[in-house]
C-alpha atoms as an extended CHARMM CRD file, in Angstrom:
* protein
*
        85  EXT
         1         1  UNK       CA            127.0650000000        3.4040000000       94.9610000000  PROA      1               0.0000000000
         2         2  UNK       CA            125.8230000000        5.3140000000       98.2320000000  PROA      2               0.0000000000
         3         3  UNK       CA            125.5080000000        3.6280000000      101.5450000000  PROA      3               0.0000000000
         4         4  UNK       CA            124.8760000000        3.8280000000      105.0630000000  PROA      4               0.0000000000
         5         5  UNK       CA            123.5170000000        2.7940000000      108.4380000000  PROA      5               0.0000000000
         6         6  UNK       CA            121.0030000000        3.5220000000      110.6330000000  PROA      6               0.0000000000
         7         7  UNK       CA            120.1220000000        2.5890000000      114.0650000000  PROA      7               0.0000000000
         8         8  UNK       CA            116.6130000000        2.4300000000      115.0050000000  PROA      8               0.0000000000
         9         9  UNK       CA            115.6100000000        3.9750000000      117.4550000000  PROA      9               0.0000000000
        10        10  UNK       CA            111.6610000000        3.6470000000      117.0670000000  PROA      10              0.0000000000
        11        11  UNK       CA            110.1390000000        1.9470000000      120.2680000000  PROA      11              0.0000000000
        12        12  UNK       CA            107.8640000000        0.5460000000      117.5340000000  PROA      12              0.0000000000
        13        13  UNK       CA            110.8980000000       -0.6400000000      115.3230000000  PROA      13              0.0000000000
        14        14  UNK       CA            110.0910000000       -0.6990000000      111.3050000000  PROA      14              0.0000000000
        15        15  UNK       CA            106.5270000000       -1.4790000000      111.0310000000  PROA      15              0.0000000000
        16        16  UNK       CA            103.9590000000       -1.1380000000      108.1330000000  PROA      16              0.0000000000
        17        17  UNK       CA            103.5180000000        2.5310000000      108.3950000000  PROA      17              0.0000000000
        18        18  UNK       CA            107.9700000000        3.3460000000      107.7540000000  PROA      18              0.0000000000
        19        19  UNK       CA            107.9150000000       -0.2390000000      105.3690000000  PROA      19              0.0000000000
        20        20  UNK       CA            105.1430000000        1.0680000000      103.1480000000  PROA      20              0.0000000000
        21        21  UNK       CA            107.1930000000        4.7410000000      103.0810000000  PROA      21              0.0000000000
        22        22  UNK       CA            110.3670000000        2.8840000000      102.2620000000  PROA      22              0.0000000000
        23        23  UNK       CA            108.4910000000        0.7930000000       99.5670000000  PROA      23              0.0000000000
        24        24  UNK       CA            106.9490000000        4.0360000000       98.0450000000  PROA      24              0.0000000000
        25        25  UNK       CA            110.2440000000        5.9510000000       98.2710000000  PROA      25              0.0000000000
        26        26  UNK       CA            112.3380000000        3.3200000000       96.4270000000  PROA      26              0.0000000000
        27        27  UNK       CA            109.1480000000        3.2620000000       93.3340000000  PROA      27              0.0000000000
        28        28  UNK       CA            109.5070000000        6.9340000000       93.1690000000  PROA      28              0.0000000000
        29        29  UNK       CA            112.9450000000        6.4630000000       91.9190000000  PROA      29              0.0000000000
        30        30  UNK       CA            114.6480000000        4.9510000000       89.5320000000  PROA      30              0.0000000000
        31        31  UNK       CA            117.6260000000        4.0510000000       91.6320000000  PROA      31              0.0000000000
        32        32  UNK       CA            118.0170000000        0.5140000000       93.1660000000  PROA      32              0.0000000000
        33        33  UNK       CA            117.5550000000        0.2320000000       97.1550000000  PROA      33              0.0000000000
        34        34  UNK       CA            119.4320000000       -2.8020000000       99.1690000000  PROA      34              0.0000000000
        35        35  UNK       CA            118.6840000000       -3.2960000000      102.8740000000  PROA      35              0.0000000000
        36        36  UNK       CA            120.5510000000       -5.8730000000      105.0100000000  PROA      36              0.0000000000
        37        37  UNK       CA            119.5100000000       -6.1430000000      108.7700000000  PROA      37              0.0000000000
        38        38  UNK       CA            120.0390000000       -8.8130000000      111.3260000000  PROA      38              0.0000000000
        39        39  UNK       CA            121.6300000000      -11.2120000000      108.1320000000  PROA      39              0.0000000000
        40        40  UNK       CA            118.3490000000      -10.6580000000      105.7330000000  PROA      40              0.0000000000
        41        41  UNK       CA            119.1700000000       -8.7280000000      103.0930000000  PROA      41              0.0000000000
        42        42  UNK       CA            116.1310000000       -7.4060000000      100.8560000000  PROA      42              0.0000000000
        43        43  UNK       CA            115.3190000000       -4.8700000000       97.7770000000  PROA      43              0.0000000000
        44        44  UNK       CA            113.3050000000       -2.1320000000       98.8960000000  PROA      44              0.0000000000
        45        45  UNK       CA            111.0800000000       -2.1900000000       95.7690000000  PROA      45              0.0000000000
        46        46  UNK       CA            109.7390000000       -5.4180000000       97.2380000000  PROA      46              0.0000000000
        47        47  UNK       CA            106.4620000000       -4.8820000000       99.6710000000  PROA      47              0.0000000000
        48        48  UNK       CA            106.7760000000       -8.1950000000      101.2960000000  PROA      48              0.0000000000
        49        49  UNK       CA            110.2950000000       -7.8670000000      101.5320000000  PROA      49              0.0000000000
        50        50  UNK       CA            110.2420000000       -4.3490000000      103.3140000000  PROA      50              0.0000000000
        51        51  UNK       CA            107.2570000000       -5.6530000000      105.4040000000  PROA      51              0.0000000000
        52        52  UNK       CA            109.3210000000       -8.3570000000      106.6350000000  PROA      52              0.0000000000
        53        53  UNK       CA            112.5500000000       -7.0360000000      107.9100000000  PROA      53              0.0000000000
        54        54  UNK       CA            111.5170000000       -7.1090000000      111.3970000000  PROA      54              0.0000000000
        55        55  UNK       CA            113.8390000000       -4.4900000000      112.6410000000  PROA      55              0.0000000000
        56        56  UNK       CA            113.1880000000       -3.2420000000      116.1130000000  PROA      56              0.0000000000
        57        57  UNK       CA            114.3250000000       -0.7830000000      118.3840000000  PROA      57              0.0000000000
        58        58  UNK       CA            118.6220000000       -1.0630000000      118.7160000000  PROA      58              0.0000000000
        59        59  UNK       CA            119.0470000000       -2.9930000000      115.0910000000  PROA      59              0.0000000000
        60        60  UNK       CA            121.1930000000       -1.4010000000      112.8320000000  PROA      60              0.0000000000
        61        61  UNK       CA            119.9170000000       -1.1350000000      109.1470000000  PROA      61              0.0000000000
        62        62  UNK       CA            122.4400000000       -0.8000000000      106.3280000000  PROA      62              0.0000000000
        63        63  UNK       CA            121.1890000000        1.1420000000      103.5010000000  PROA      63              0.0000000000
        64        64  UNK       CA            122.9260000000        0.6100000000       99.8840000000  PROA      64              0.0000000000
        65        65  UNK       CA            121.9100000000        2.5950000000       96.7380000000  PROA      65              0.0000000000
        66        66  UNK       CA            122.7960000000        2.4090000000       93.3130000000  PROA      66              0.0000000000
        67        67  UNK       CA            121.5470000000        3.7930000000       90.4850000000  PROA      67              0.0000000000
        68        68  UNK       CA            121.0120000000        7.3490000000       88.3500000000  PROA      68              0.0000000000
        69        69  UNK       CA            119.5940000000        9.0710000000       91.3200000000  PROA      69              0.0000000000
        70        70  UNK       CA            121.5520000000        7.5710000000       94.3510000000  PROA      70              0.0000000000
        71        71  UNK       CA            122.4550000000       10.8120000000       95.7840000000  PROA      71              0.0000000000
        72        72  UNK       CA            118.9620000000       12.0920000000       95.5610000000  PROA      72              0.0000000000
        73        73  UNK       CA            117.5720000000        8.8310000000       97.0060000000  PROA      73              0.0000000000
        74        74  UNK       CA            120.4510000000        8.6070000000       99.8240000000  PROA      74              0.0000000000
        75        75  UNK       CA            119.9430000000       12.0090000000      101.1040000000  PROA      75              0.0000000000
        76        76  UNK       CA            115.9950000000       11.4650000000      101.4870000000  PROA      76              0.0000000000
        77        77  UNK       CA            116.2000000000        8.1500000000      103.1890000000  PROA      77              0.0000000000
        78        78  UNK       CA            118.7010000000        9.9230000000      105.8320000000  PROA      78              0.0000000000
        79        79  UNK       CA            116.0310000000       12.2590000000      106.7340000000  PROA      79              0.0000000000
        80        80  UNK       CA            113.3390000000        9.7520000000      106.4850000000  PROA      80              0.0000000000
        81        81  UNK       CA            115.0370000000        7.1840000000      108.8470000000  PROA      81              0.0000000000
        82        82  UNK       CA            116.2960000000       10.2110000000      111.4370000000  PROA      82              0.0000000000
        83        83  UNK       CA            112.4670000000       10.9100000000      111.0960000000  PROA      83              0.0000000000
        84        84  UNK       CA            110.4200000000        8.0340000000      111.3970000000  PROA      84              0.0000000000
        85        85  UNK       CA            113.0120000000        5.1640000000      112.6070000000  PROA      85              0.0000000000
């Protein structure tokens, strides 16, 4: 298992745009994607669940991967969330 956190830092917190990017990240891949923010916890390969996290600007997301290809995943959600988030 990977993990790790990210602060957001977005004025804009997570809306559709990073969700949906998330969402198709976690398909792409066979490995399984946890995200826990503000008590919710969620699976990324869930839309509506994505969608609905709600993070904004200051929350702290923690990231959890496990799976085949959970280095491979881990290492592109870093740069995605240091990106977009």
């Amino acid at each position: 298992m990977q993990q790790f956190t990210h602060i957001v830092k977005s004025k804009m917190g997570m809306h559709m745009r990073p969700a949906m990017e998330i969402f198709h990240l976690a398909h792409r891949h066979k490995s399984n994607i946890q995200m826990t923010c503000n008590g919710k916890m969620l699976h990324a390969k869930m839309v509506m669940d994505v969608v609905h996290l709600s993070a904004r600007q200051g929350d702290e997301i923690l990231f959890q991967i496990t799976g085949e290809d959970e280095e491979e995943v881990t290492k592109l959600l870093k740069a995605f969330c240091r990106k977009a988030l």
